[in-house]
C-alpha angles and dihedrals in degrees: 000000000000089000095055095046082047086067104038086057092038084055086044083051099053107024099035129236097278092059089042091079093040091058091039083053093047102043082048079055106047086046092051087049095049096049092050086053088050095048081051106056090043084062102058118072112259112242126256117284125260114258112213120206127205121227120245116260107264111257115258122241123238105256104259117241123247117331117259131227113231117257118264114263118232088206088061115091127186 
């Protein structure tokens, strides 16, 4: 509670007393505001729910046969 009037007096401070009402006036109206867009919302039917579908497992290669050796290079001298 000591916290809250601390900044009351550290706004009347820096605003002055006459735009202390004017931002009291303005914050009353942005909450009033926010709580008629939440009774709202809560009005109006929520959308279906996503349906998530899983991928399909990859398909498995056949196992290769016996590993080759590359083939010799002609470019290649002992």
């Amino acid at each position: 509670m000591s916290a809250l009037l601390l900044i009351v007096l550290v706004l009347l401070l820096l605003s002055g007393s006459e735009r202390l009402g004017t931002l009291g006036r303005g914050l009353g109206r942005a909450a009033r505001v926010f709580r008629e867009t939440l009774a709202e919302d809560r009005k109006e039917p929520l959308p279906p729910a996503l349906v998530v579908v899983q991928p399909a497992p990859p398909k498995l290669l056949p196992p290769a046969g016996p590993a080759a050796s590359p083939a010799p290079n002609d470019t290649e001298r002992s």
